[in-house]
C-alpha positions as CSV (number, residue, x, y, z in Angstrom):
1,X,-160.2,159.5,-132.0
2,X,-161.4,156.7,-130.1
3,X,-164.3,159.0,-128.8
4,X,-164.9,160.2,-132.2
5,X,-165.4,156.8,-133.3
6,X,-168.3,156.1,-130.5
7,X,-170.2,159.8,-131.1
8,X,-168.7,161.7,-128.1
9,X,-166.1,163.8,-127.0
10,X,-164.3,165.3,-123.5
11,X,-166.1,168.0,-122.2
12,X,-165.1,171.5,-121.8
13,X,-164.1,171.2,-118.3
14,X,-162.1,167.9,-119.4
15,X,-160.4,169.3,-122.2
16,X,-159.6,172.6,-119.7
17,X,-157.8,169.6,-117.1
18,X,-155.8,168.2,-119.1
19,X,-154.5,171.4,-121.0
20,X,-154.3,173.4,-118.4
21,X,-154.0,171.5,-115.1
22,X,-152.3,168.3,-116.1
23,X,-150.3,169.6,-119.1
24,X,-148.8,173.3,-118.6
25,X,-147.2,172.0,-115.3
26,X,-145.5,169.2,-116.3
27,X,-143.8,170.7,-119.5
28,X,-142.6,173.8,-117.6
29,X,-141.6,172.5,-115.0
30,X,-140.0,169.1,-116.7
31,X,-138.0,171.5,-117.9
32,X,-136.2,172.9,-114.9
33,X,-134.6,169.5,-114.4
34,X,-130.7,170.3,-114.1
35,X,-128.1,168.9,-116.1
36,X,-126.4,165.7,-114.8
37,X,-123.1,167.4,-113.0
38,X,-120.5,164.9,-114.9
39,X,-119.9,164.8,-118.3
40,X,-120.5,161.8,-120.1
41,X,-118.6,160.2,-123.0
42,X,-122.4,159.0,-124.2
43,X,-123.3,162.0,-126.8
44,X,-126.8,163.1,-127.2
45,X,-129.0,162.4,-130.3
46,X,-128.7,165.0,-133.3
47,X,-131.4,165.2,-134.8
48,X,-135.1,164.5,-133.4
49,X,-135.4,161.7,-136.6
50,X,-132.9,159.7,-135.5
51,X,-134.0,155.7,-135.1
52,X,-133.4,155.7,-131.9
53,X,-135.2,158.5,-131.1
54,X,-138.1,157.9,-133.3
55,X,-138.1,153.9,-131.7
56,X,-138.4,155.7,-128.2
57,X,-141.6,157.4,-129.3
58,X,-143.4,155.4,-131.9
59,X,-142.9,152.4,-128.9
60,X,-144.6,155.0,-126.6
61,X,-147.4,155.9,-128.2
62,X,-147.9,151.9,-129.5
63,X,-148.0,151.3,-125.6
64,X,-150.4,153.9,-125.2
65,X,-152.6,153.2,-128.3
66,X,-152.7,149.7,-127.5
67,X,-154.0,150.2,-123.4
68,X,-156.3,152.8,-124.6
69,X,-157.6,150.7,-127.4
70,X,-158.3,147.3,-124.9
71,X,-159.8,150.2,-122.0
72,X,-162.2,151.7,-124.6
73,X,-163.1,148.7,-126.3
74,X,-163.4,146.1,-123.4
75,X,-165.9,149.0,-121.6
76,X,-169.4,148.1,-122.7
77,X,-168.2,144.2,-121.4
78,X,-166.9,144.5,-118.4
79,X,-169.4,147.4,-117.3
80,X,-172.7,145.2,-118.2
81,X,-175.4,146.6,-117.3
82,X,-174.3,149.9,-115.5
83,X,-172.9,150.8,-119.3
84,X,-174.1,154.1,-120.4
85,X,-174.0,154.7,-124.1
86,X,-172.5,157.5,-125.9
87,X,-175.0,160.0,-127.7
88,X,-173.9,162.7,-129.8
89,X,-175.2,166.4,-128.4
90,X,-178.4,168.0,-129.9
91,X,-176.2,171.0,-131.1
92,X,-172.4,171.6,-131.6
93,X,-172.5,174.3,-128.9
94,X,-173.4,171.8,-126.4
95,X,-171.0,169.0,-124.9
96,X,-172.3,165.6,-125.4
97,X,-173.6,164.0,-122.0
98,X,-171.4,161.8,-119.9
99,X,-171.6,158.4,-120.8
100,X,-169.0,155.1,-119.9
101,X,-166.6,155.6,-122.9
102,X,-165.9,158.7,-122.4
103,X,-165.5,158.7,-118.3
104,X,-163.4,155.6,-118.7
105,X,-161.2,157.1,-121.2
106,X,-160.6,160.6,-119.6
107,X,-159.5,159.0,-116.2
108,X,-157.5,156.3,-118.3
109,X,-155.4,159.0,-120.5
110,X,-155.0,161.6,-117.9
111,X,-152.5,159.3,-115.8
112,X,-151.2,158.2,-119.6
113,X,-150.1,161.8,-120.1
114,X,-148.6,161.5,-116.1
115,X,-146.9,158.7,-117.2
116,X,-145.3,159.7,-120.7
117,X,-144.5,163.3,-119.2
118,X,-142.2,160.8,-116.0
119,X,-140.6,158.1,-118.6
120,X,-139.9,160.8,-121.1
121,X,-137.8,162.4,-118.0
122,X,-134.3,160.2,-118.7
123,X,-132.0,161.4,-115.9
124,X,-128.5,160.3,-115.6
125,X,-126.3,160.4,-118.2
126,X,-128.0,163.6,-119.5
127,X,-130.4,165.2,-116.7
128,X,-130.8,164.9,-112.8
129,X,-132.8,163.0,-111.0
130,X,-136.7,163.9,-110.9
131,X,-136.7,164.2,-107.2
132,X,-133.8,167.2,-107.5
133,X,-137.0,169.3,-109.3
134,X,-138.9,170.3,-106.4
135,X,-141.9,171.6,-108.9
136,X,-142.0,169.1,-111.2
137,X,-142.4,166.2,-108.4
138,X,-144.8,168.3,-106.0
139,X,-146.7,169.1,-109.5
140,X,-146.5,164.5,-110.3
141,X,-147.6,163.8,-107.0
142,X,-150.5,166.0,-106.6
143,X,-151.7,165.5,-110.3
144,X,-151.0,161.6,-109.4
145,X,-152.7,161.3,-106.3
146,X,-156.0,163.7,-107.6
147,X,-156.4,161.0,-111.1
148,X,-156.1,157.9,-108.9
149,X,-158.6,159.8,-106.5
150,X,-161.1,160.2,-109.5
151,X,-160.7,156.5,-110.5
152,X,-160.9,154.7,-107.4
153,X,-163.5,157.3,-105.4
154,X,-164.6,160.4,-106.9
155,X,-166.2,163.0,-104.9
156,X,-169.8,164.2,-106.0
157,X,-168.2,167.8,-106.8
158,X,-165.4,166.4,-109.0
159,X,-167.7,163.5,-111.1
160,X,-170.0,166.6,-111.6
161,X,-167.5,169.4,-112.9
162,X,-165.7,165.9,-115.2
163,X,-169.3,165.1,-116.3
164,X,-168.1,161.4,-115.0
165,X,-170.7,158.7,-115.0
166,X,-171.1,156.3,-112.1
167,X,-168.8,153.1,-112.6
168,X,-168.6,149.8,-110.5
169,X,-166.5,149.4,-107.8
170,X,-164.7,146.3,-108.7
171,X,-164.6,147.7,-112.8
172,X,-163.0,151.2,-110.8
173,X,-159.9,148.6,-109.1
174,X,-159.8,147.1,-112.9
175,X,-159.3,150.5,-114.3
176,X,-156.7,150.6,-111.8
177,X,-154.5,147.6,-112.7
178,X,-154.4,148.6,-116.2
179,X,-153.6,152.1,-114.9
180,X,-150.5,149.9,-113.3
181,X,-149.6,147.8,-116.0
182,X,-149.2,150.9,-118.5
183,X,-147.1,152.5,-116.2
184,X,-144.9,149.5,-115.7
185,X,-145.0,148.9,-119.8
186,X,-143.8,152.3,-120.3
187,X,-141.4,152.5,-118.0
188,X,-140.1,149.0,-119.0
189,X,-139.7,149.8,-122.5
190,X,-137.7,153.2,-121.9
191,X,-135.9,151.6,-119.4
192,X,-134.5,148.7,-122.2
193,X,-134.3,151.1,-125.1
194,X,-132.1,153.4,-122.5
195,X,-129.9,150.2,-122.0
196,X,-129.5,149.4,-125.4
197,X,-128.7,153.1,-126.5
198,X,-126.1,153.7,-123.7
């Protein structure tokens, strides 16, 4: 949506990424995660509409929203000069080309989906540890370390398949913190609601 709003879009290759690559692993293999070995007297939300349930999500994606929302609209600012305005394509068949909004927003939401798909992963009193899913933590760290790659020092090859435009250094190690701080948030705010539910 925010895209939308400035005339562009995520490219093909983009969209392919996060479907495919970031997406498809973490859900399956989120999902092998065993069952915490004791049983708890703590009994698991009924229905998906519950409040606390509902407070859990609506809290995550008003995290999200609100990151996303400063990134995207604090880029023209902070970039200056090396900003590259979005254009819409010539014709619908074509992608739009690469400008700042939408290279600062794909390497911005890619780790946000990283980071929803790890808080989302409550462990104890209901499921194990991560680190007890082989797959699922090889598949976070190599998704991990490959979008923090892209934002701090992409490789010719990669910017060129992402369609990612060139970006200061110092705005990259920006990018970075508030990479960090939405992690933190998100964690922070599962982390209290966990407390306050159990």
């Amino acid at each position: 949506t925010f895209l939308y709003l400035r005339g562009s879009n995520l490219s093909d290759n983009q969209f392919l990424c996060i479907d495919i690559a970031v997406l498809v692993p973490l859900c399956i293999f989120q999902s092998w995660t065993g069952a915490w070995p004791q049983l708890t007297h703590n009994v698991p939300q009924e229905s998906l509409f519950s409040v606390p349930v509902m407070t859990s999500v609506l809290g995550m994606a008003a995290i999200q929203g609100a990151f996303t929302f400063y990134v995207q609209g604090s880029a023209e600012a902070r970039l200056g000069p090396s900003y590259i305005k979005c254009v819409p394509a010539a014709t619908l068949r074509d992608d739009d080309p690469p400008c700042s909004d939408n290279t600062v927003l794909y390497l911005f939401t890619s780790i946000q989906y990283i980071t929803t798909c790890l808080v989302f992963s409550v462990s104890k009193p209901f499921r194990k540890h991560i680190w007890t899913n082989p797959a699922f933590l090889f598949s976070v760290i190599i998704l991990s370390s490959y979008q923090v790659f892209l934002t701090l020092s992409p490789d010719v090859y990669s910017a060129d398949l992402f369609a990612l435009v060139p970006l200061p250094q110092q705005y990259r190690y920006e990018l970075f913190g508030l990479i960090c701080a939405n992690c933190l948030c998100s964690y922070l705010w599962e982390l209290l609601l966990r407390k306050w539910l159990y």
